[in-house]
N, C-alpha and C positions, 0 to 999 in steps of 0.2 A: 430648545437648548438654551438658546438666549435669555426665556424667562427661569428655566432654574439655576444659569448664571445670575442673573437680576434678585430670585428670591435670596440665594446663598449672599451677595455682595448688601443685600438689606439688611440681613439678619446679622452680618458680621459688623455693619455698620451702628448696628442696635446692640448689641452684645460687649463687641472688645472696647467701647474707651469705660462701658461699667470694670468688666474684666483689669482693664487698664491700670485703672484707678485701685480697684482693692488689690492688684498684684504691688502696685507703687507702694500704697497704705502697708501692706503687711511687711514688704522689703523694707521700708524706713523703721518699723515697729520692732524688726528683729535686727536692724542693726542700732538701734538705744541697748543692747544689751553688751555691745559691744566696747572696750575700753575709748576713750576718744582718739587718742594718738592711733589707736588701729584703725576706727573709721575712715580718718584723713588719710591714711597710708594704703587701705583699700579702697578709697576714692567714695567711699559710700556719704562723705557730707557732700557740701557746700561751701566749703570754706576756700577762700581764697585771698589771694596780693593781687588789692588795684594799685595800679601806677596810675597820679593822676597828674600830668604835665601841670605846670604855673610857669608859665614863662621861662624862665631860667631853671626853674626850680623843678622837682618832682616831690609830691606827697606823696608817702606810702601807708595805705591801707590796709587793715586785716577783717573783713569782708567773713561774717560765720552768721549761724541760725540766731547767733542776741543783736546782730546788725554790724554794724561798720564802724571800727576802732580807728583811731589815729594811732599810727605807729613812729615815725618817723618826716623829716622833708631835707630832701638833701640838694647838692646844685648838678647839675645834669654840665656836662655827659656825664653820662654816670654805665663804670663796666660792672658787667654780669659777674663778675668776682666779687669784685668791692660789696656787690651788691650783698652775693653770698657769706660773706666776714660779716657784711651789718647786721642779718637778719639770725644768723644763727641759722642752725640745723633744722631746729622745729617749724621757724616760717618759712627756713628757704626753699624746701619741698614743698611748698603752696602752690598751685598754680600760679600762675602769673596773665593781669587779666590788665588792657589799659582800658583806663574808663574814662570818656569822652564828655566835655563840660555840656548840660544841657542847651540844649537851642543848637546844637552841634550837623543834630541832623531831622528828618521829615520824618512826623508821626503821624500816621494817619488811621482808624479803628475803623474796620470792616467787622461785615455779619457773614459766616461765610456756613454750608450748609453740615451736617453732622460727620460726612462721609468727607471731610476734608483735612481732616483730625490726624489721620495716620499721615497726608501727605499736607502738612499745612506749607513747609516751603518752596514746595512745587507749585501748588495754588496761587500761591501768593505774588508768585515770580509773572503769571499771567495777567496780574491786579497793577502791576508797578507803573506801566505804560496810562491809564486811567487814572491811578491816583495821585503820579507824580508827574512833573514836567519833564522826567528821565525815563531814557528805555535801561530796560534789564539789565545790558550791557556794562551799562557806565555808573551802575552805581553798588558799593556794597551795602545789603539788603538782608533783614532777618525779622519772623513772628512771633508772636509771641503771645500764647493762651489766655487771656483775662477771667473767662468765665461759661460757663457750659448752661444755657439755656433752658426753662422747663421746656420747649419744645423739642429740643435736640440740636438746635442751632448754637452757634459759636461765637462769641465775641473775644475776636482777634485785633489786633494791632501792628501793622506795618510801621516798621524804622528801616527809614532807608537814608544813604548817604551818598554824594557824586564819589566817584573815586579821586579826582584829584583833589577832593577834602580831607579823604578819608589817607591819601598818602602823604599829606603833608603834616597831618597829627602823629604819622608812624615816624617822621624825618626823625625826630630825636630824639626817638629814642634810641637810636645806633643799631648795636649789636643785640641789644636787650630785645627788638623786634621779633628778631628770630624764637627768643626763647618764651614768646606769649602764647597762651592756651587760647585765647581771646579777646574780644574786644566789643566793649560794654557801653552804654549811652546810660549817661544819670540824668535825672527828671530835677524837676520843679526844687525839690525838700533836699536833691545829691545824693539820692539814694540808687543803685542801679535796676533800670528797667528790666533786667535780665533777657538781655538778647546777644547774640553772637557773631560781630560782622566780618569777624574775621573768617577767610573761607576756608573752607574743609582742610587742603591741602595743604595751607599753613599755619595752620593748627600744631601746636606741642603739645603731647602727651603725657604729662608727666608720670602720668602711672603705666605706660607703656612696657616698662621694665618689670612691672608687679604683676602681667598680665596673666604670667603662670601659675602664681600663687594665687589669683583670681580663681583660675580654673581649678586649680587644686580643690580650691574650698567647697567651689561649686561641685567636683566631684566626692568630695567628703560631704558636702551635705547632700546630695542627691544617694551615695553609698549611705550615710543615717537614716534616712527616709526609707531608704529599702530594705536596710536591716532590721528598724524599726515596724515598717509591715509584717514583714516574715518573721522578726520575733511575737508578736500581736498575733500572725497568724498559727503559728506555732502554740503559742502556750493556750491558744482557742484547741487546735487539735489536741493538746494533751489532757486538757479538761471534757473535753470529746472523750477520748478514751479512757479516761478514769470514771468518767459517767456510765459509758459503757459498760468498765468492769462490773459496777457496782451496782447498774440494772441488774448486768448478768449474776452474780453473786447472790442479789436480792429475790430473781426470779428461780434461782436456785434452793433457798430459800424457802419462797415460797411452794415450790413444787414439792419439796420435802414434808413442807408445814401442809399441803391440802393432801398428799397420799397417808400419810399420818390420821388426818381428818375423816378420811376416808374410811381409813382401815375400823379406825374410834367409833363411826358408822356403822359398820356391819358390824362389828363387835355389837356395837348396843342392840341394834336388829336381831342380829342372834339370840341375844339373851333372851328380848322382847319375844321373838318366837318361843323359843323353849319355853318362858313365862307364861305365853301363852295356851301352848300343848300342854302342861302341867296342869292349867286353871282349866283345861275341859275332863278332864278325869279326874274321880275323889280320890281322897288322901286315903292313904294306906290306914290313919287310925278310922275312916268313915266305913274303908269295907272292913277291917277288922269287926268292927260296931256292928255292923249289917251282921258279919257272917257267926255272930254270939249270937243274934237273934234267931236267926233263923234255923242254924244247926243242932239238931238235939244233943240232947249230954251224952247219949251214947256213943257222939263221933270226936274221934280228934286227929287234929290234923298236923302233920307232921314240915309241911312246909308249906307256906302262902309265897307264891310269887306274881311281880306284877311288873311285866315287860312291856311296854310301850301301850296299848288300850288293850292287854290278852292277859286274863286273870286265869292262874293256875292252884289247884288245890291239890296235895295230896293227904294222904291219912288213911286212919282206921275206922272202922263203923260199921254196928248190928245192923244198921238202916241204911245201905250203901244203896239200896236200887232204888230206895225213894227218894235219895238227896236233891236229885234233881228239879223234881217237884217242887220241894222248897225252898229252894233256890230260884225260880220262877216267879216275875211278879218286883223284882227289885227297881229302883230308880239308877241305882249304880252300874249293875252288869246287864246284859242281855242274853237269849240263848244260853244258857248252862246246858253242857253237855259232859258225858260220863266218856273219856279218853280210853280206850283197852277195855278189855274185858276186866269184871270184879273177880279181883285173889282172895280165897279163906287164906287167912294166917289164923295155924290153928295152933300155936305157940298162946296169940294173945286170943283166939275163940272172935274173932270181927274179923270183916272183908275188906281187905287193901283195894283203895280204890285212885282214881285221877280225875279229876274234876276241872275240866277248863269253861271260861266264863267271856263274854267280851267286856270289856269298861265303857260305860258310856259317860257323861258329863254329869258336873253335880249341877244339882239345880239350881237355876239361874236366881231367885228367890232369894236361894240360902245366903248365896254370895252376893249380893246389893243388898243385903239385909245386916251381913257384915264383914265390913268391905275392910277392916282392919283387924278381923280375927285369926290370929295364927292359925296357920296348916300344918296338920302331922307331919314328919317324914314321911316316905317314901320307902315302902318296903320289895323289897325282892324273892 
């Protein structure tokens, strides 16, 4: 249990100050979009009022992202009204930060390890007794991140100050005390280190009163982001289903366009058949031809019919018993046989007779020999 406590507390220690860092970067990047008077009113700068004691005197600073303006220097004591008349509306809502003349208080730059990051002023607080001639107690104390190491380590910087130094910088400022967010140590150039000695509890908030419309916003943009998905996901599902119609329409379509295809298939097959049953039996002008030759003058025939491969003859003829005969011997029929008994019609003096034949196929020769020559009809 202890080492997947140990792996979890390594990996969070490897993860969140990246996390850290791009959640900072992005939160700074979307509030550039924002007016300037509303960043300062939603606390999202930096901007601030140093108060910097002279003696008699107090300098006042306006402390933003281009550096440190002179504003004013007035003669102290100086009230929290007065103060507010001087500065107007727009600075007077500044935090208010006193910032301490350098050499004020003990700086000392520790290396301290990756995982110390989320809690640097706790760390820190166990560091004071070793780097300072003061216990923890007696003096106010704050960190301050210089720079994050390729190995994961830290270079940090302890400012610490005794308190009864640190209370008699606060003497006079009066009442003004009360209304400070902080309290700042300047360097070398007067520029401030950016640390906070002043302690949690008296601390002034001045956006304390904004803090609603804070969460407002924060639930207006967290509401954007969710409506924003759900719209995104939304208009993916209706492109979803417009897809789908349009398969489905398409595959409908399609099923139309191949039973169609289909049918155009056996249509043609059919044909192809029949083409084919037709090209194995001769043309009605080839058995005509045959049956000139081979029938004497003395016969004639009153009907030729030719139903599927069954060739029928009827007629008159002196030579009705011999027709048969000669009729035997053909490449077109087979079998000729005499159907019923022979009738005298003795009206016309010749024997009414029925003559049926079978059709067999024309010869294969004739037809690869010319493969583009018309065929009679077809007689019945």
């Amino acid at each position: 249990m202890n080492t997947y406590r140990d792996s979890l507390d390594t990996l969070r220690t490897r993860l969140w100050p990246r996390a850290g860092g791009f959640l900072s970067w992005w939160g700074a990047a979307l509030a550039t979009w924002l007016p300037p008077r509303w960043r300062a009113l939603l606390g999202l700068t930096r901007d601030r009022l140093l108060l910097r004691p002279l003696g008699e005197e107090m300098r006042l600073q306006w402390h933003n992202t281009d550096g440190v303006r002179e504003l004013a220097t007035v003669p102290l004591p100086l009230d929290g009204g007065d103060l507010d008349r001087l500065l107007g509306k727009r600075l007077g809502d500044l935090p208010r930060w006193l910032l301490l003349p350098a050499g004020s208080a003990l700086r000392r730059p520790l290396v301290l390890p990756a995982a110390a990051a989320d809690r640097l002023r706790d760390v820190v607080r166990f560091e004071i007794d070793r780097q300072t001639p003061f216990s923890a107690d007696s003096v106010r104390f704050d960190a301050c991140l210089r720079q994050r190491r390729d190995d994961g380590q830290l270079d940090v910087e302890l400012v610490a100050m005794p308190r009864t130094r640190f209370d008699a910088a606060m003497a006079p400022l009066g009442d003004l005390g009360a209304a400070l967010s902080g309290v700042d140590v300047a360097d070398a150039d007067g520029q401030p280190l950016g640390v906070n000695l002043l302690p949690d509890n008296e601390r002034r908030q001045p956006q304390a009163s904004l803090r609603s419309w804070q969460w407002a916003l924060a639930a207006l943009a967290l509401f954007a982001l969710f409506f924003g998905a759900w719209k995104l996901l939304d208009n993916r599902r209706q492109a979803a289903d417009a897809l789908e119609a349009s398969l489905r329409a398409s595959s409908g379509q399609a099923r139309l366009a191949a039973a169609q295809r289909q049918q155009l298939i056996e249509t043609i097959d059919g044909i192809n058949t029949l083409d084919r049953a037709r090209a194995q039996r001769p043309t009605a002008l080839e058995v005509l031809d045959e049956l000139a030759k081979r029938l004497p003058d003395s016969t004639y025939l009153e009907k030729v019919s030719m139903e599927g491969d069954q060739l029928v003859l009827i007629g008159l003829s002196t030579e009705a018993s011999s027709l048969v005969g000669k009729l035997q011997g053909s490449s077109l029929w087979r079998s000729p046989a005499l159907s019923g008994a022979v009738q005298p019609d003795q009206a016309m003096r010749r024997d009414r007779f029925t003559l049926t034949a079978q059709l067999v196929g024309a010869a294969p020769a004739d037809a690869a020999a010319n493969p583009g020559a018309p065929r009679g009809n077809r007689a019945d």
